[in-house]
N, C-alpha and C positions, 0 to 999 in steps of 0.2 A: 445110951446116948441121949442127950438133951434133945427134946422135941418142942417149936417154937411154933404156934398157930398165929398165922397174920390174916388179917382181913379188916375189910373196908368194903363201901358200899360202891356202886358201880362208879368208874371215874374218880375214886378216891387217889390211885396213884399207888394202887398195894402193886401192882406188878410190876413197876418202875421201882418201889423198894425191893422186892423180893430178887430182880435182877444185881441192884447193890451189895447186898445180904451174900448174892450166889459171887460175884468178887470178892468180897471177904472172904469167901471159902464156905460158905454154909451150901448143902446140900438143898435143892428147892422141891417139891412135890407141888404142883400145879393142878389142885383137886379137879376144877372146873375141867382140862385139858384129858385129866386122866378118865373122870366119868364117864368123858363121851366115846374116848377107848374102850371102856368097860364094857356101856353099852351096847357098842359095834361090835366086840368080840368076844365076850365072857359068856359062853352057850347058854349057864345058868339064865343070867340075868336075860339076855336077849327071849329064853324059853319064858322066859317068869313077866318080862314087858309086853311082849306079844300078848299072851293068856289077860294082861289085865287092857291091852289099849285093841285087839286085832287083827286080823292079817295086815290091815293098815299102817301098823305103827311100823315094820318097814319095808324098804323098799329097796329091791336090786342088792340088799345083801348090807345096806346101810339102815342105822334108826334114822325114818321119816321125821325129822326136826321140828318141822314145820306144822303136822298135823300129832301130833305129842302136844305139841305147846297147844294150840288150837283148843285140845282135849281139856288140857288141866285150866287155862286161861282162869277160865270162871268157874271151876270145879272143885272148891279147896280139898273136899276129901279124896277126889280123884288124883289130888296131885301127892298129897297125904301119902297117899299108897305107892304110887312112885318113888317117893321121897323114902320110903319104910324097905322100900328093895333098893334103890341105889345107894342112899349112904353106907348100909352095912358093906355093902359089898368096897366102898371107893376106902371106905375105914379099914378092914383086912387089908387093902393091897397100899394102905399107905405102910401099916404095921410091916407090913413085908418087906416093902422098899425100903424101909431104915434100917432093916438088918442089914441089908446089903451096901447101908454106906459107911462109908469112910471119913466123913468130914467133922469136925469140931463140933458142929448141931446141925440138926435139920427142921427144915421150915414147913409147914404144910401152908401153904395160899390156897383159901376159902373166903368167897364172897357169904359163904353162910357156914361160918366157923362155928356160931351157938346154934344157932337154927338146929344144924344135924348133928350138935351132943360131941363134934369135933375137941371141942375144949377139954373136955374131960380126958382125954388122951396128950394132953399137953402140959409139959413143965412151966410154962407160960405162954399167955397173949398178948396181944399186939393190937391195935385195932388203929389204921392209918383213915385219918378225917382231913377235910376240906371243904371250903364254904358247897352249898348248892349250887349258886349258878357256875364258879369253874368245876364243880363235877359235869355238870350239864355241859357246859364249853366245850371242856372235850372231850366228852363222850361224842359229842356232835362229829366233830371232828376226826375221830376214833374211827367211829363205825359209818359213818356218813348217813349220820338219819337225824330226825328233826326234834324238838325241843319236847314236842308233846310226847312223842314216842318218851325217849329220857323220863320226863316227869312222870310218866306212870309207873318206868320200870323202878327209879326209886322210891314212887309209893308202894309199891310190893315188897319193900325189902325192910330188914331192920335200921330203926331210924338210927344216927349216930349219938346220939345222946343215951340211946342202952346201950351200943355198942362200947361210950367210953366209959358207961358203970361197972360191965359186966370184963375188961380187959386187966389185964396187967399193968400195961405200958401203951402208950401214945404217941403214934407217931402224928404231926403237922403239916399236911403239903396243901399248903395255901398259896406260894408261888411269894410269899413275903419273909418266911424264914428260913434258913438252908437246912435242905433234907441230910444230907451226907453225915455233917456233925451228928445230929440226931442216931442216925442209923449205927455209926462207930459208939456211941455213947451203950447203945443198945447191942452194939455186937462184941465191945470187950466184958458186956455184964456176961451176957451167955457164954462166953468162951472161959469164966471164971470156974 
């Protein structure tokens, strides 16, 4: 089965494509979504997070969100380590869930598709861009938090200008040219 890695940086509008992609019939994996499953309930991973953040990291049978993040904030090798026990783990269980589908391709949605070496498990990328300040806009809007918040969390992330060296294919959601065509252009290439 053909395997499609989409990603964009926050507010890029990748999960407004990847809902499109899932009406065509593409299968979606929702990395971010599935991670935090993994972390809540994969004994491994939860025994292997704890050891490195804790009794702290959780709480009531939940990962402590909140003081995780705190931990890695300004810690890059702390987050490192993190980052070296979750993706393996969100990587196996993507490999897994594509055995078990059924659809013409399936999509993995990662805001950090290179970052975590996701690409290399993928017959192609994707990497959905849009100006900064409507990512800011509605992120704002999104999450209901404020501008400075936004401007740091995309300082943390990969800029979009390696994102569109290192992709396949490009998707535009700048709110000036239609997404839809785009997306069909890109979903009769994979359904080929």
């Amino acid at each position: 089965m053909k395997k499609i890695g989409i990603t964009g940086g926050i507010g890029s509008g990748k999960s407004t494509v990847c809902r499109v992609f899932a009406m065509l019939g593409a299968a979606v994996y929702d990395s971010d979504r599935e991670a935090r499953r993994l972390m809540n309930r994969d004994p491994q991973l939860i025994m292997r997070i704890s050891s490195l953040f804790g009794p702290e990291a959780y709480r009531d049978g939940e990962l402590n969100r909140s003081y995780v993040a705190a931990a890695v904030f300004n810690d890059p090798a702390l987050l490192a380590q993190l980052n070296g026990i979750v993706h393996p783990a969100v990587a196996a269980d993507f490999q897994q869930w594509s055995l078990q589908q059924h659809a013409p391709y399936v999509i993995e949605e990662s805001a950090i598709l290179f970052e975590a070496g996701a690409d290399r498990q993928m017959d192609a990328t994707v990497a959905v861009v849009a100006p900064e300040e409507l990512r800011i806009r509605r992120t704002c809007l999104r999450d209901g938090t404020d501008e400075t918040a936004v401007r740091a969390r995309i300082a943390r992330q990969m800029g979009d200008e390696e994102r569109v060296s290192r992709a396949d294919h490009v998707l535009i959601a700048d709110e000036s040219r239609l997404l839809i065509p785009q997306i069909i252009e890109l979903h009769n290439l994979f359904i080929q």
